[in-house]
C-alpha positions in Angstrom: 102.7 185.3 48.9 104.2 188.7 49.6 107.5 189.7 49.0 107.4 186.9 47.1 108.3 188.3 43.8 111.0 190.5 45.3 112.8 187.5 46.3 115.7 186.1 44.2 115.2 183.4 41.4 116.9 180.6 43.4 114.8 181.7 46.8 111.9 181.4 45.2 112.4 177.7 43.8 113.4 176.7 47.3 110.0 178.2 48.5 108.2 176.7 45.6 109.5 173.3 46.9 109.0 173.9 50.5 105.4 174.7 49.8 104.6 171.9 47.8 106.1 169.6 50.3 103.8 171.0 53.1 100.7 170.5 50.8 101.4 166.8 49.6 102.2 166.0 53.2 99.4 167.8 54.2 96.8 165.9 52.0 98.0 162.7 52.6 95.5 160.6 54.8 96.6 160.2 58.5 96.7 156.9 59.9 94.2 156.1 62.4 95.9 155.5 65.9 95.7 152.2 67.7 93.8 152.5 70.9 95.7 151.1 73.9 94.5 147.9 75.5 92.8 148.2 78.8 94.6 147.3 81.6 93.6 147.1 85.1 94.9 148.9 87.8 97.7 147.0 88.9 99.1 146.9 85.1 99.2 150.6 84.9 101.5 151.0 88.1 103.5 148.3 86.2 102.1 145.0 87.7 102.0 142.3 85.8 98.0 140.8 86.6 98.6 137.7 87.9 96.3 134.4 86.8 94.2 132.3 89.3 94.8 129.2 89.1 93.2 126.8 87.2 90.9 124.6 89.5 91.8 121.2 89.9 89.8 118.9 87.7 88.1 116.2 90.0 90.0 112.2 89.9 87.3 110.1 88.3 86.1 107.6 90.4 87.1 104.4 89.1 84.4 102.2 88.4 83.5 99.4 90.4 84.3 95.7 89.7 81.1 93.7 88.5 80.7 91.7 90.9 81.2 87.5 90.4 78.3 85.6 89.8 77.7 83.0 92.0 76.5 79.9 90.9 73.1 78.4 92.3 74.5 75.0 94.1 70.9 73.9 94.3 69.5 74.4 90.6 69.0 70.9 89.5 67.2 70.3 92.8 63.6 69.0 92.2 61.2 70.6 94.1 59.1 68.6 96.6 61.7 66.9 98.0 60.8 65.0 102.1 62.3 66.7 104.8 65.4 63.8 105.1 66.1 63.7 101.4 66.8 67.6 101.6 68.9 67.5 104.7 71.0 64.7 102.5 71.0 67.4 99.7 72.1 70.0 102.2 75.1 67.7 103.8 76.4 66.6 100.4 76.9 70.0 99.2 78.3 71.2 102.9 80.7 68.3 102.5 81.8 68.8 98.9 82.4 72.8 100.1 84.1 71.7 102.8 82.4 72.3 105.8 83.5 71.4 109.6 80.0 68.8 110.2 79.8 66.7 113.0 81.3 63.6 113.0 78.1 61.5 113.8 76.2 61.2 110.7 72.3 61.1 112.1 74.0 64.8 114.5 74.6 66.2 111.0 71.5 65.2 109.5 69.3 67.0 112.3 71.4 69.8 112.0 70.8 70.2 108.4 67.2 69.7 109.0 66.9 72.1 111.7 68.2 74.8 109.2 66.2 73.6 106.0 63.4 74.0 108.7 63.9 76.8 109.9 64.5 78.7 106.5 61.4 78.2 104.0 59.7 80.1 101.1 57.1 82.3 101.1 55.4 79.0 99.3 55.8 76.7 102.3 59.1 74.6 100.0 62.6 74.5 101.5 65.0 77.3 100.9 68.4 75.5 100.2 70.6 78.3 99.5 69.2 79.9 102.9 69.2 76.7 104.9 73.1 76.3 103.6 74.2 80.0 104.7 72.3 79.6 107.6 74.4 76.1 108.7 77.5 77.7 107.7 76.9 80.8 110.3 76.2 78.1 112.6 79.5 76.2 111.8 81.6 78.8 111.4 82.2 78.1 107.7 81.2 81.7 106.2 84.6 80.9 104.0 83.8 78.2 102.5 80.6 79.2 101.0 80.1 80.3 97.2 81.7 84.0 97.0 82.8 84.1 100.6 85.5 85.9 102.0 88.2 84.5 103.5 88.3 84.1 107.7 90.6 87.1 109.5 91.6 85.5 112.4 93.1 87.3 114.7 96.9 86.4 115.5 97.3 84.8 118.4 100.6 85.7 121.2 103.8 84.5 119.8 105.9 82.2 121.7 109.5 83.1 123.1 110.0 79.2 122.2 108.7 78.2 118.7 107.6 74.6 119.9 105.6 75.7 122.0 103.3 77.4 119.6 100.9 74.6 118.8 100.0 74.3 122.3 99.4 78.3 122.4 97.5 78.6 119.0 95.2 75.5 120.7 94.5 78.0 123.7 94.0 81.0 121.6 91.4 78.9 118.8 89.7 77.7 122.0 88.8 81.2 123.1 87.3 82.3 120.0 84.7 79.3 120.2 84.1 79.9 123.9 83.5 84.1 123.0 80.6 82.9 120.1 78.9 80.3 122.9 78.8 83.6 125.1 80.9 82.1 127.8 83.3 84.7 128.7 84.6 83.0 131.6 86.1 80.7 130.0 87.8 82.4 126.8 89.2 84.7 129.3 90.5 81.7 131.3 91.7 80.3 127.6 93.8 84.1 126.8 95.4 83.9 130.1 96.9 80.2 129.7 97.8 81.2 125.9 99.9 84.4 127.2 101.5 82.5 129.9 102.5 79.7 127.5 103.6 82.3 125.1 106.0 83.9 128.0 108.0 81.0 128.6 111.4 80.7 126.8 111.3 76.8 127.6 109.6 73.7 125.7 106.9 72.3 127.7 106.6 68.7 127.9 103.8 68.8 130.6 100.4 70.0 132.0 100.9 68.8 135.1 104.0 70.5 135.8 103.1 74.1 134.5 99.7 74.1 136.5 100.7 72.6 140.2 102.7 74.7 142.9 106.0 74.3 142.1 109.0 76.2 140.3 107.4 75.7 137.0 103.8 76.8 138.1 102.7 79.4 135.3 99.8 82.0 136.7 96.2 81.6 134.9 97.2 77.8 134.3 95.3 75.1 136.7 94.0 71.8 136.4 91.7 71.6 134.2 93.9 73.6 131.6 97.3 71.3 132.6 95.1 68.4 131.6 94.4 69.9 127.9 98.3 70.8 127.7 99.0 67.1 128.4 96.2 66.1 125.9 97.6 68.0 123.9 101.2 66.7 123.9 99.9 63.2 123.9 97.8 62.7 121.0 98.6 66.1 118.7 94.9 67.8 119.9 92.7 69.1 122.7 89.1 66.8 122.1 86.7 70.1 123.1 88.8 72.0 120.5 87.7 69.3 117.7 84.3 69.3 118.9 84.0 73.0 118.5 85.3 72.3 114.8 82.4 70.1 113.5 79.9 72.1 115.2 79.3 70.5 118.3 78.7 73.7 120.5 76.9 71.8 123.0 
């Protein structure tokens, strides 16, 4: 260097030492630089990016209940059976289910036949399971077959006096068989007697009363119905109702 050697003794170790500083330093490897992580635009004005949401994962549908196996009622049955001997097969097993039948033996028997009739194979035999759904549409006894749901009825008008709601729920079960024989006239007749009844905050003890001019005349209620309210109070019933319960529509 110049001037080097003009330079005092002690200058010249400081140099020395300066110098051989700068060259280890300068020969050491430099360390590579990290590269900054990409960031979008909203990180870079100091926005944190924010995270969509996750989509909902989807409720599994829960898997249906195998359904109950209902038992053939007719399995044992021989095949080749006469007409009579079937309808007997039919009845017993309507009985033992519980359906409403006719109280008249030989009327039950017809109507078991008239179903087994009306409901064969493609072979010509008697379809019993068929004929037996097919008597408890007729009957009204859906319920009581094999597997069947039970009846919704629909509730009838509740009474202002609670002993009078026999008589009503007569009236309002009435209607119900009159509506499936297509006679509107008369379960409309049967709706109005059951909300009159329903309306009165009194016992009734009789027909005749509630259905003749007079201070306890109810509207919608005449003769015919005052006669099934006495009926009704006499013996615990109304006869057409218990007709309509073993099947005898006609």
């Amino acid at each position: 260097l110049e001037g080097f050697d003009s330079l005092p003794e002690e200058n010249q170790n400081a140099v020395k030492t300066a110098l051989e500083q700068f060259l280890a330093e300068k020969d050491k490897p430099k360390p590579k630089k990290r590269k900054a992580k990409k960031e979008d635009g909203d990180a870079k004005e100091g926005t944190k990016k924010q995270r969509t949401p996750k989509k909902a994962k989807k409720a599994k549908k829960a898997k249906p209940e195998p359904k109950e196996e209902v038992k053939d009622l007719f399995a044992d049955v021989k095949p080749g059976a006469s007409p009579k001997e079937a309808a007997q097969t039919i009845l017993k097993v309507a009985k033992e289910l519980g359906f409403s039948l006719p109280s008249d033996d030989k009327a039950a028997l017809v109507r078991a036949g008239q179903m087994l009739m009306g409901n064969k194979s493609s072979d010509g035999n008697f379809d019993y399971n068929k004929a037996l759904k097919a008597l408890a549409e007729e009957l009204n006894c859906k319920d009581k077959l094999p597997g069947g749901k039970p009846k919704k009825k629909r509730p009838g008008p509740e009474a202002k006096c609670k002993e009078n709601q026999g008589l009503i729920d007569a009236f309002w079960e009435l209607r119900e068989f009159e509506f499936k024989k297509q006679d509107k006239f008369k379960a409309i007749s049967y709706i109005k007697v059951a909300k009159a009844l329903a309306e009165v905050d009194y016992k009734v003890d009789s027909g005749k009363e509630v259905s003749k001019k007079g201070p306890k005349k109810l509207p919608g209620v005449g003769k015919a119905a005052g006669e099934k309210i006495d009926e009704f109070l006499g013996t615990g019933q109304i006869e057409r109702l218990e007709k309509y319960r073993r099947g005898e529509m006609d």
